[in-house]
C-alpha positions in Angstrom: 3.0 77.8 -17.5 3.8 74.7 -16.4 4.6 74.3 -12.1 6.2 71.3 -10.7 7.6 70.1 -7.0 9.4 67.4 -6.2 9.1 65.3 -2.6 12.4 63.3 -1.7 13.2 60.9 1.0 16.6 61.3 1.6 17.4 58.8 4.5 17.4 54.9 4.4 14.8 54.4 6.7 11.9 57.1 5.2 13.4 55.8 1.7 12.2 52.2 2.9 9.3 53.3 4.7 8.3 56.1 1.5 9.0 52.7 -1.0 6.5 50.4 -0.2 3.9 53.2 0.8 4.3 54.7 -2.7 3.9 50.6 -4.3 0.7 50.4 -2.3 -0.6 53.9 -3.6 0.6 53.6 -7.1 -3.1 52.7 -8.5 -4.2 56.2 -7.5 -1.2 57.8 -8.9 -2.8 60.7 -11.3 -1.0 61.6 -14.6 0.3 64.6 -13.2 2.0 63.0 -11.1 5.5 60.4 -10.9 7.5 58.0 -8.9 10.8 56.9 -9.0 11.9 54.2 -6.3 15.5 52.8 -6.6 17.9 52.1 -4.1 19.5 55.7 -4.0 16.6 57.6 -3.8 12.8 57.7 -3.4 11.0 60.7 -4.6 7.7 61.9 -6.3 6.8 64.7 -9.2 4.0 66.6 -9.3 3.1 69.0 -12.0 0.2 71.0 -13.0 -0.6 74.1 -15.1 -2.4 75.7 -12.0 -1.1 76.3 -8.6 -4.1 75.0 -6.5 -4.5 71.9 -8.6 -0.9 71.4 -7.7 -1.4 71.9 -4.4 -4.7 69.7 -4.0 -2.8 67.0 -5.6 0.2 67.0 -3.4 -2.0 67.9 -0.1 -3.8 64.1 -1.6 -0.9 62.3 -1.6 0.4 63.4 1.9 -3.1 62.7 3.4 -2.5 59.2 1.7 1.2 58.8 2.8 0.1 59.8 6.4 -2.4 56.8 6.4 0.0 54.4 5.1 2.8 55.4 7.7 -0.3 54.5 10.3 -0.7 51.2 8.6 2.5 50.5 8.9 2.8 52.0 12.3 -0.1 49.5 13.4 1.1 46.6 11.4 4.4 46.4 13.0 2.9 47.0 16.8 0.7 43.7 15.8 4.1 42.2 15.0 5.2 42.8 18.4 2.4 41.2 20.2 2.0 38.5 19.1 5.7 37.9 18.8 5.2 38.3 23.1 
């Protein structure tokens, strides 16, 4: 049996924020696993034949996405200074 989820960004702003996090991590994407950025809508697939693989690879990603969000988070309060 085949198990699948799905993760959408639905507003602009995680949809931006989700889009070049999700460019950056696209090397480690796994082959149970896709993207699809477009302007209307950011989201990833996972699927897997077992339900802890499934979840191990989605628990991955968020772990990923979380560090990204901090680089981002960071990058942009570096912005800020040195535009002061």
């Amino acid at each position: 049996m085949k198990i699948t989820g799905t993760i959408v960004f639905p507003d602009p702003e995680s949809r931006r924020s989700a889009a070049r996090i999700l460019q950056a991590l696209s090397p480690d994407n796994l082959r149970s696993m896709e993207s699809e950025i477009s302007d209307a809508r950011v989201c990833v697939r996972f699927h897997s034949e077992k339900i802890g693989s499934l979840l191990a690879t989605v628990d991955d990603f968020l772990m990923n996405v979380k560090i990204g969000e901090g680089v981002e988070e960071a990058l942009e309060k570096g912005d800020k200074v040195r535009q002061n």
